[in-house]
C-alpha positions in Angstrom: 4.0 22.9 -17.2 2.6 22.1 -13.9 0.6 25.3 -12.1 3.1 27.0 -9.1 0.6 25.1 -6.6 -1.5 21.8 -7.5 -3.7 22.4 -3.9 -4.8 25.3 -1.7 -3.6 25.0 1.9 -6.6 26.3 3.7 -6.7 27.0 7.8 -9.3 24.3 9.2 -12.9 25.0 9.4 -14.3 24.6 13.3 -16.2 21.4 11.6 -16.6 19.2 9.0 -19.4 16.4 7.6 -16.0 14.0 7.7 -12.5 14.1 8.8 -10.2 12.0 7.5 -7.0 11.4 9.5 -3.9 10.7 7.3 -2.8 12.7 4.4 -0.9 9.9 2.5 -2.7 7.6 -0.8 -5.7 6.4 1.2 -6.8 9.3 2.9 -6.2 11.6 -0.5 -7.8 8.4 -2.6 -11.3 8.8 0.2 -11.2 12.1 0.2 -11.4 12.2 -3.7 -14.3 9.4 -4.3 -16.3 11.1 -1.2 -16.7 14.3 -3.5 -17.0 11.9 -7.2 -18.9 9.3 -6.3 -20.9 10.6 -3.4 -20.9 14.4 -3.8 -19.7 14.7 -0.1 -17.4 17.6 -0.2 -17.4 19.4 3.4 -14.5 17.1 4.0 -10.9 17.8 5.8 -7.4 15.5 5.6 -5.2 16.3 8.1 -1.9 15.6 8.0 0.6 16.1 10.7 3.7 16.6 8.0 3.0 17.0 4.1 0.9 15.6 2.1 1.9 11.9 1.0 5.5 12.4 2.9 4.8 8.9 4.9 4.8 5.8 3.4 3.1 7.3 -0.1 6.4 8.2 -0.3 8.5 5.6 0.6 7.2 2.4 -1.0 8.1 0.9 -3.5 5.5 1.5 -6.0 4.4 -2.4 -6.8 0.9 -2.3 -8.0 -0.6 -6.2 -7.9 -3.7 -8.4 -7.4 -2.7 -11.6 -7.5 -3.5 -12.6 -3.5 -4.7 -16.2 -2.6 -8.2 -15.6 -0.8 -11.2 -14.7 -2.2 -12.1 -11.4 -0.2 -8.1 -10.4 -0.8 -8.3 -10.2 -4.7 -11.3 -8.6 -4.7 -9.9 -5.6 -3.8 -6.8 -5.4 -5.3 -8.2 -6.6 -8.2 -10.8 -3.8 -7.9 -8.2 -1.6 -6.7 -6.0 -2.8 -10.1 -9.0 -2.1 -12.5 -9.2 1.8 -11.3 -5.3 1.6 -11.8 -6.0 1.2 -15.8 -7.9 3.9 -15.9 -6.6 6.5 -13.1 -4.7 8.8 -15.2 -8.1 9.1 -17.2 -9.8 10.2 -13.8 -7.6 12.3 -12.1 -6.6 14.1 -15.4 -2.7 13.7 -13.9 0.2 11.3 -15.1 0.7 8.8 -13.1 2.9 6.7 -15.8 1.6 3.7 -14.8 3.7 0.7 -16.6 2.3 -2.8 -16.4 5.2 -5.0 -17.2 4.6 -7.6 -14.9 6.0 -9.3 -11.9 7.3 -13.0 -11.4 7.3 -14.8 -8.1 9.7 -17.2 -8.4 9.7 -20.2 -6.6 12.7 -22.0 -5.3 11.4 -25.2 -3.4 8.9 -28.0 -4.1 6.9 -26.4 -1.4 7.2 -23.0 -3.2 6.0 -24.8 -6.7 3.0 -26.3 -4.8 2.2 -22.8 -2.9 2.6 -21.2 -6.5 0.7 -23.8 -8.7 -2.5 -23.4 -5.8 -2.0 -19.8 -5.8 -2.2 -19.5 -9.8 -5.5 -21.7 -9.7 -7.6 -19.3 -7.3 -6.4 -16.3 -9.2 -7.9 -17.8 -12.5 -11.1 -18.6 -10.4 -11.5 -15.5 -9.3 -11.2 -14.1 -12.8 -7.3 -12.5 -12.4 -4.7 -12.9 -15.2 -2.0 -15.9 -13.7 0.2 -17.9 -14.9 2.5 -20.6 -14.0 6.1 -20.5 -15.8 9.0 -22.9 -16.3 12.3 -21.9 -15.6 12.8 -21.7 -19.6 9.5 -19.5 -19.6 11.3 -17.3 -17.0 14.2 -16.3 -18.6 12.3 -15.6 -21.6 10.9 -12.5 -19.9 13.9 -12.0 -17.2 16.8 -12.3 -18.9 19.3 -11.1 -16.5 17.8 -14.0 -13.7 19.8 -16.4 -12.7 18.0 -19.5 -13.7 21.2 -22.0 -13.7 20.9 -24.9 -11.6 23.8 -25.4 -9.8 22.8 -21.8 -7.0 22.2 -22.7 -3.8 18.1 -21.7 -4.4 17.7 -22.8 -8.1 14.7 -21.2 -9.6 12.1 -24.0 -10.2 9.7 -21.9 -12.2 7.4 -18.4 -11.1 4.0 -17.5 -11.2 3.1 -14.5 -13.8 1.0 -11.7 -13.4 1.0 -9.7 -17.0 -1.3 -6.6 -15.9 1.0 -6.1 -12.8 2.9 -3.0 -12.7 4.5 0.2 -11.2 3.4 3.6 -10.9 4.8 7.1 -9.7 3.6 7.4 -6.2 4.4 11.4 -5.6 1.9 11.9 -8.8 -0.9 9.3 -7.9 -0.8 11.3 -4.8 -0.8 14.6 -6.5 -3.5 13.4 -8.7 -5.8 12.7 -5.9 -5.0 15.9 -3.8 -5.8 18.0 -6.3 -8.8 16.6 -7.8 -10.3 16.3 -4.5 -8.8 20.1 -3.6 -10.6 21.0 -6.9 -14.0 19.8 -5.6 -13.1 21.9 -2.2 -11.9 18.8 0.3 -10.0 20.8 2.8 -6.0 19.5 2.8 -4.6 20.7 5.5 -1.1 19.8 6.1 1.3 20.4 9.6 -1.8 19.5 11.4 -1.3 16.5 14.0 -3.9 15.1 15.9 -3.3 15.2 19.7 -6.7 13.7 21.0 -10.6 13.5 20.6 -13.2 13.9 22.6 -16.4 11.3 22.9 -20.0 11.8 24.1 -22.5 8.9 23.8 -20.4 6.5 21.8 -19.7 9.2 19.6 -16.4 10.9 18.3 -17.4 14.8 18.7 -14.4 16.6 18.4 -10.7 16.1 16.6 -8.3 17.7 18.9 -5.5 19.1 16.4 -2.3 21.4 16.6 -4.3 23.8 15.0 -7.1 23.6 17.2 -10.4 21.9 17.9 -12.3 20.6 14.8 -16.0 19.0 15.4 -16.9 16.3 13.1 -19.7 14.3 11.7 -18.0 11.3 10.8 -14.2 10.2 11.2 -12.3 8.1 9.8 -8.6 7.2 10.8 -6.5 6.0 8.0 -2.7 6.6 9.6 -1.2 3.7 8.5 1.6 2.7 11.1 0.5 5.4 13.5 -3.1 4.2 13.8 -2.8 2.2 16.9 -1.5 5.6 18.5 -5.0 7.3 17.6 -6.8 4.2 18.5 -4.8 4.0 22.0 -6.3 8.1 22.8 -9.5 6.8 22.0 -9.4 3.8 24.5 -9.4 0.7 22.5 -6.6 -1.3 21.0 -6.3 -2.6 17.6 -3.9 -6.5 16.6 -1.7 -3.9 14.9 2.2 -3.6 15.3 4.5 -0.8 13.5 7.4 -2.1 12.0 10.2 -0.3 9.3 10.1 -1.8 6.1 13.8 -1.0 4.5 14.4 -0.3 0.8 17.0 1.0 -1.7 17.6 2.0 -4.9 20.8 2.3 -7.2 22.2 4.5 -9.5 21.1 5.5 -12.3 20.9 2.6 -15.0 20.4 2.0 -18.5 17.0 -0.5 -19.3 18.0 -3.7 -18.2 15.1 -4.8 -15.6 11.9 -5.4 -17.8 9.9 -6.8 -15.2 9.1 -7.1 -11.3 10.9 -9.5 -9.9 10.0 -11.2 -6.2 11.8 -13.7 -4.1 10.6 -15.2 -0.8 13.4 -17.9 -0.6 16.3 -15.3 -0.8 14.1 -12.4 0.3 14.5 -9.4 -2.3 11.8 -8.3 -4.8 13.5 -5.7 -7.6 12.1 -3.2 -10.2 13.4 -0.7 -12.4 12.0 2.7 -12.0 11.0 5.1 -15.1 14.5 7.2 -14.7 16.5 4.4 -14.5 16.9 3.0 -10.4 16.9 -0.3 -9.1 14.7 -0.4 -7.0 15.1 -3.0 -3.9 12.9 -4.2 -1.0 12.9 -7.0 1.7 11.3 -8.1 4.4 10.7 -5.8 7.7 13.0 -5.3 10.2 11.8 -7.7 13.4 11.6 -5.3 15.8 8.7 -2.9 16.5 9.5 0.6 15.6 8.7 4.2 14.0 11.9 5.2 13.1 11.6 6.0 9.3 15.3 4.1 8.7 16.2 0.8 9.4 19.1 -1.8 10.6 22.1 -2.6 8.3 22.0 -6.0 8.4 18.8 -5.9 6.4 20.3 -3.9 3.8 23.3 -6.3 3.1 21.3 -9.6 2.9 18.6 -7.9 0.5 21.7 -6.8 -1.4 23.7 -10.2 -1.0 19.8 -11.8 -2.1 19.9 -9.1 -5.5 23.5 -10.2 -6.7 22.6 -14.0 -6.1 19.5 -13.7 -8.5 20.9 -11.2 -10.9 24.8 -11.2 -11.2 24.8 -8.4 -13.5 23.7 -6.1 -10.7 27.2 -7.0 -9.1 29.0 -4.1 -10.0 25.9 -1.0 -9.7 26.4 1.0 -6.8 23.4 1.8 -3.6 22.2 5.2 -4.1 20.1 5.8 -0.8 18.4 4.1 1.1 15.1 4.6 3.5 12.4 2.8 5.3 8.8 3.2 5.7 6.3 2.3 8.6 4.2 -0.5 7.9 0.9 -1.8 9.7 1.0 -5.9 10.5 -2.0 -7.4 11.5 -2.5 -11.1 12.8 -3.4 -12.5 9.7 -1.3 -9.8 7.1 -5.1 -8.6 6.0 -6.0 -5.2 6.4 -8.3 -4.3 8.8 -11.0 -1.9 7.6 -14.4 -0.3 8.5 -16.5 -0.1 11.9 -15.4 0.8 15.7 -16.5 0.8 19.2 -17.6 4.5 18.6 -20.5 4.6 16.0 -19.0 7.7 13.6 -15.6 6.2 13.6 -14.1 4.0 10.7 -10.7 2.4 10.6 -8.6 1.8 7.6 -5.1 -0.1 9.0 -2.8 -3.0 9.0 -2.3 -3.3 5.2 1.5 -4.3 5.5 3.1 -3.8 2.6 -0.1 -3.9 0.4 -1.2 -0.5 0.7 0.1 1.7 -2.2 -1.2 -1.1 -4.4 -4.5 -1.0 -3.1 -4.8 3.2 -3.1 -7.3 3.6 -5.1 -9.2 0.8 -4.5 -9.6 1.0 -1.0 -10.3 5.1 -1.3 -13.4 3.8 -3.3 -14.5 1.1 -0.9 -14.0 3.4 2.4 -15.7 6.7 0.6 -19.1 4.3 0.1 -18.8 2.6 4.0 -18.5 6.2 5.2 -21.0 7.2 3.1 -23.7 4.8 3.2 -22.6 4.0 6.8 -22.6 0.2 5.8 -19.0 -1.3 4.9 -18.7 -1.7 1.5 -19.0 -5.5 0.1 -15.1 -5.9 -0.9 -14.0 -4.5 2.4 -16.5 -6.1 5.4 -14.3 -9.2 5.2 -11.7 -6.9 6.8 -13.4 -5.9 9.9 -12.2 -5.8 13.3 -14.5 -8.0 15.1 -12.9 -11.1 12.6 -10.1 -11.4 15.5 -13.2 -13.0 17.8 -15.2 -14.5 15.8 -11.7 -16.3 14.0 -12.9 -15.9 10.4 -9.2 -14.5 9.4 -7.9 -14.0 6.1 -4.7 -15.0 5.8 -2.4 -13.6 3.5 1.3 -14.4 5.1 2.2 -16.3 2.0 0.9 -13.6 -0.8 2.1 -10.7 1.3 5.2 -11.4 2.9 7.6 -9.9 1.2 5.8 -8.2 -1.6 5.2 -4.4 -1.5 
């Protein structure tokens, strides 16, 4: 029986030790490892909506850490690790179901990608595999494996300990632990400038008024380069909408994830029953939370090519989020021109999977004022000095 409310909603303090701007996963996940692991609570999260109503809301739930660089599966594998034991922590469901997810591969180049992709995971420690197409259709039945399609599957890479979770309860789980250790949430609260003295972010100018803080830290996902552009720098970022669907309700018949970048769909099932569908972003840059048709009917046309039996199961609703791109599809995380402000942007369509992961890594950078190991590969000033991480080929359609 869940309690009639899981958070208070206070009225903001005049300051705060650190602000955190962006109310969705990461900025509920910082807010709740500032107070456990560092015992910082004078904390806010503002949030111009609700809480989590963004893309915490919208994604697709795809929880992963099987990335081709070094510094990238560090921290989704870090960020996977605190997945297996997050329900434990928060002392909230978060049904977290680690069936798996395939990336099938459709070319030679896709087997070759694949194959060197599987060998740095098992370097760095992460459970891969590469399957036949034999091997495939032992854990996906329903995929089309036959070889006369026009993109026959040629085998997949397998990551077991991949997996789904419910996003409304991760982020429930975080808000209310960190409301428990008296983190200020305070919702309908949109940030409308700052003001700066000696290098220095003084002042978060809100909605609901003025709010002076020691430390900010801007984690806004596809808004960020609008906070970054009243502060007077610019960030690589662009905003894009990222389209997905689900279906009807369905009897079990999905056991797995499946992803495709050849025919550009990746599927679930979700705990009640859904398909659920995603593809790549819409081209053009954008925050409207809804996106073109055309996107919709070649992610559907993509689903029906891999799985016939989803021929004849109906489209529910669909939606789109707002996702971050950076140059190199790698987030970008930590210092800023200013001295007191942090960034936490341009995860793509990696950053439910990385929740609680990077809420760990940002809580000790702000904390310790020293970005943590697994995230100072991210930081900004890698667009000058040209030491990129590139992630196009593990990230590009995956969520």
């Amino acid at each position: 029986m869940h309690p009639r409310f899981l958070w208070r909603n206070p009225e903001p303090k005049r300051s705060y030790d650190v602000v955190i701007v962006g109310g969705g996963g990461h900025g509920l996940a910082t807010a709740h490892y500032l107070a456990r692991n560092h015992g910082i609570t004078n904390v806010a999260v503002l949030e111009k909506g609700w809480l989590a109503g963004g893309n915490m809301a919208r994604n697709t739930t795809i929880i992963r850490s099987n990335y081709l660089w070094d510094e990238s599966s560090a921290i989704y594998e870090h960020a996977l690790k605190l997945w297996e034991g997050l329900e434990e922590d928060l002392g909230y469901p978060i049904l977290l179901s680690q069936r798996g997810v395939l990336n099938l591969a459709h070319t030679l180049q896709d087997v070759r990608d694949s194959v060197r992709r599987v060998e740095a995971n098992k370097l760095n420690g992460i459970d891969a595999e590469w399957l036949d197409p034999d091997e495939v259709r032992k854990i996906c039945p329903i995929v089309n494996t036959s070889a006369d399609i026009r993109y026959p599957v040629l085998g997949a890479t397998y990551q077991p300990r991949a997996g789904i979770a419910k996003h409304d309860y991760v982020a429930w789980g975080f808000a209310r632990r960190a409301d428990e250790a008296g983190v200020d949430l305070i919702q309908d609260c949109e940030v409308r400038g700052f003001a700066t003295d000696s290098g220095r972010v003084t002042t978060v100018r809100t909605s609901r008024g003025d709010i002076a803080a020691g430390r900010v830290l801007l984690c806004a996902a596809g808004h960020t380069s609008t906070l970054t552009d009243l502060l007077g720098f610019r960030i690589p970022v662009q905003s894009h909408p990222l389209q997905a669907l689900v279906s009807e309700l369905l009897e079990p018949v999905h056991p797995t994830i499946v992803m495709s970048n050849a025919v550009h769909v990746y599927v679930s099932q979700a705990h009640k029953g859904e398909l659920v569908m995603g593809a790549g972003v819409d081209s053009y840059n954008g925050y409207g939370q809804r996106g073109a048709f055309h996107i919709i009917e070649r992610q559907m046309a993509a689903a029906v090519e891999l799985f016939p039996v989803f021929a004849r199961a109906h489209l529910l609703r669909s939606w789109a989020g707002i996702v971050d791109v950076s140059p190199d599809a790698s987030p970008i995380v930590g210092r800023t021109p200013y001295e007191n402000l942090y960034l936490n942007c341009g995860w793509g369509t990696g950053g439910f999977k990385a929740t609680p992961g990077i809420g760990w890594c940002l809580a000790d950078t702000v904390a310790n004022g020293e970005p943590h190991p697994y995230v100072a590969p991210f930081a900004l000033d890698r667009f000058v000095t040209g030491a990129l991480v590139d992630e196009h080929g593990a990230a590009a359609v995956a969520h």
